[in-house]
C-alpha positions in Angstrom: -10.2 -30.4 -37.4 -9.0 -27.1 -36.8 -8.0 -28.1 -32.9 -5.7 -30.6 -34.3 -4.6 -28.6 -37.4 -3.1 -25.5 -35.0 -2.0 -28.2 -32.7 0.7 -29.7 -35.0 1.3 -26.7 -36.3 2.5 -25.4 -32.8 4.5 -29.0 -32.1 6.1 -28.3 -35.4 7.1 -24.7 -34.6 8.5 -25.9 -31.2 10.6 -28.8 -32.6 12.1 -26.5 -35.4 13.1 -24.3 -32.3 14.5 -26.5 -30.4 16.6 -28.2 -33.5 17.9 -24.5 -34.0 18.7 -24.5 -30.9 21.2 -27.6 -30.3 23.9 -25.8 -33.0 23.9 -22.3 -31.7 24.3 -23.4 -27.6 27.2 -25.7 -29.2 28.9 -22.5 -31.2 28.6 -20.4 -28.3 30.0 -23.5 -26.4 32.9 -22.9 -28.7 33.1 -19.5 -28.4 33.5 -19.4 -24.8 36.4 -21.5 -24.8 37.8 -19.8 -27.1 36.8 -16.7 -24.5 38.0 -18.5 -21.2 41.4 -19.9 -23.5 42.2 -16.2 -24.1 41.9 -14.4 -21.1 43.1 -17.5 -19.1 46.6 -16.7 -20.9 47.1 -13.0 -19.1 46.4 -14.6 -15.5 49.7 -13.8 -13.4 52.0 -10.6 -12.7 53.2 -8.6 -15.0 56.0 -5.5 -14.5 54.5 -3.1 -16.7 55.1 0.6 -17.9 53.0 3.9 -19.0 55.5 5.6 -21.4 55.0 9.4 -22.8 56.8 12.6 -23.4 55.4 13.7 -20.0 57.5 10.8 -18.1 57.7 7.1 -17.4 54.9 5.9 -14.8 55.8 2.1 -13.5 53.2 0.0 -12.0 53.0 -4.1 -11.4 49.9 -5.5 -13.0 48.5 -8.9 -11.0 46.0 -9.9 -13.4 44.2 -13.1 -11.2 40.9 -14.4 -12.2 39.2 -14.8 -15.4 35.5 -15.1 -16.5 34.8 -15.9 -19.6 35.8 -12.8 -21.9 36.4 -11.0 -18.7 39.4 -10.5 -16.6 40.0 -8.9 -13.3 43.1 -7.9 -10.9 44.9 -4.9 -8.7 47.2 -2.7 -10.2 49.8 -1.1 -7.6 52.6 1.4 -7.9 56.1 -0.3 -8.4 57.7 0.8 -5.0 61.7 -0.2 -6.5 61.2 3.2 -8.9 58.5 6.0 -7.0 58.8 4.5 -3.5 56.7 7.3 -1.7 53.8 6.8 -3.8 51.0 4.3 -2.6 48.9 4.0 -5.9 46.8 1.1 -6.4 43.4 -0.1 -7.8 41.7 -2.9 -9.0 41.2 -3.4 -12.5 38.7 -5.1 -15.0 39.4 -5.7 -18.4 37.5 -7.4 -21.7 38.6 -9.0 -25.2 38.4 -6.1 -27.6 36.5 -6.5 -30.4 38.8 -4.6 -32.7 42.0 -6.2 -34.8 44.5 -3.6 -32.9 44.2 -5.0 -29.5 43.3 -7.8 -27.7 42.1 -6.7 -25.1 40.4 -3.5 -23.0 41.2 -2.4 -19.4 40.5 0.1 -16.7 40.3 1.0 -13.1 37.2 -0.7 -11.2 36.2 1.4 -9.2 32.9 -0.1 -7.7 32.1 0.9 -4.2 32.7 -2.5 -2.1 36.4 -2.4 -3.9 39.4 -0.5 -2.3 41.4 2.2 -4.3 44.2 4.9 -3.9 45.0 6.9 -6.7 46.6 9.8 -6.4 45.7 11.3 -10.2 48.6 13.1 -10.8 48.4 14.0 -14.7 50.3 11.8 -16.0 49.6 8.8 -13.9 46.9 6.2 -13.9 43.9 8.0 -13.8 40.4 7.1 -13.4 38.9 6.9 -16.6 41.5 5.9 -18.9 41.4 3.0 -20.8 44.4 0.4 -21.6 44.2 -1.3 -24.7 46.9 -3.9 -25.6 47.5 -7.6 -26.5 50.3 -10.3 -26.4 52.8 -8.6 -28.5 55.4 -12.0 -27.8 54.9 -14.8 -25.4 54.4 -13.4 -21.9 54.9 -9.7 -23.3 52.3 -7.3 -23.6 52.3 -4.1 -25.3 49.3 -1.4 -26.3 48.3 2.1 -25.3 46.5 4.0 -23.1 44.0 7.1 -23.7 43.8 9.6 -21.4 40.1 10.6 -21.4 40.0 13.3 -18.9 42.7 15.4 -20.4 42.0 15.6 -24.2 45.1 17.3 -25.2 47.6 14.8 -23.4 48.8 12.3 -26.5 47.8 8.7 -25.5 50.8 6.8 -23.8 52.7 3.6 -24.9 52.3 0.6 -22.7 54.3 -2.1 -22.0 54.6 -5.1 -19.6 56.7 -8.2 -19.1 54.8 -11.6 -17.4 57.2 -12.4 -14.4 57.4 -16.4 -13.2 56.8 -16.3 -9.5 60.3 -17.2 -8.2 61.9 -14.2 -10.8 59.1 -12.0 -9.4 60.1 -12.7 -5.6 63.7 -12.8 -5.9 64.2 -9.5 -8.1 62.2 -7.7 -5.4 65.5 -7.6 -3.6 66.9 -6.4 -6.6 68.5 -2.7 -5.7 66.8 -0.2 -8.3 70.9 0.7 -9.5 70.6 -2.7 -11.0 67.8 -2.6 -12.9 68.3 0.3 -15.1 
């Protein structure tokens, strides 16, 4: 009698586990949409900019491949406005959890992954973070912290999503034109 007493009781504990189961892999189901819907949106190239009282830093932002809440992509020095500098890195970037920003980004800087920064002060530097979101359609806006100088103020940041033909063709665009 016992046997068959701890028996059922173990079927019924499995069953209720299993029943709890089915809702929460469907709401995280949903969630990751939600995830993938979000970061899907940044996929592309952005112009973007690194504003503070120290100067203007320009860079061009391809963000191209997402996974779930995580995005990834190269950032490179915008040649049109500091043409003798060769900066680039790849990047890697998460939703935020907070209501300021969407999302969280910075250099990734894993071994098997090629970078060239040249960490000037005021330029993008290895641990600094970017936090932003979609201010308008296809415009981003946020800030970035500079962690490894604590008394430089954080800078703005901006960046506009450019359509591939506009992003080819205004590469021939002399810099006298753009300002």
């Amino acid at each position: 009698m016992i046997l068959r007493h701890s028996i059922i009781r173990q079927a019924v504990t499995i069953f209720a586990v299993l029943l709890l189961c089915i809702p929460l892999q469907s709401n995280s189901q949903h969630v990751n949409k939600i995830m993938q819907q979000k970061t899907a949106a940044l996929l592309g190239t952005y112009y973007v900019s690194f504003k503070s009282e120290t100067g203007v830093l320009r860079y061009i932002l391809h963000i191209d491949s997402t996974r779930g809440m995580f995005f990834y992509g190269r950032m490179e020095n915008d040649q049109r406005y500091h043409p003798k500098w060769k900066d680039f890195c790849h990047i890697k970037g998460i939703l935020a959890p907070g209501k300021n920003h969407d999302f969280i980004m910075k250099p990734d800087l894993r071994n098997n992954l090629p970078y060239n920064l040249v960490c000037r002060p005021h330029e993008w530097v290895l641990n600094n973070k970017v936090y932003f979101r979609f201010r308008e359609e296809n415009i981003i806006s946020g800030y970035m912290v500079v962690s490894n100088d604590f008394n430089a103020p954080p800078f703005s940041f901006s960046g506009m999503k450019q359509e591939s033909e506009h992003f080819a063709a205004s590469a021939d665009v002399p810099l006298s034109k753009l300002k």
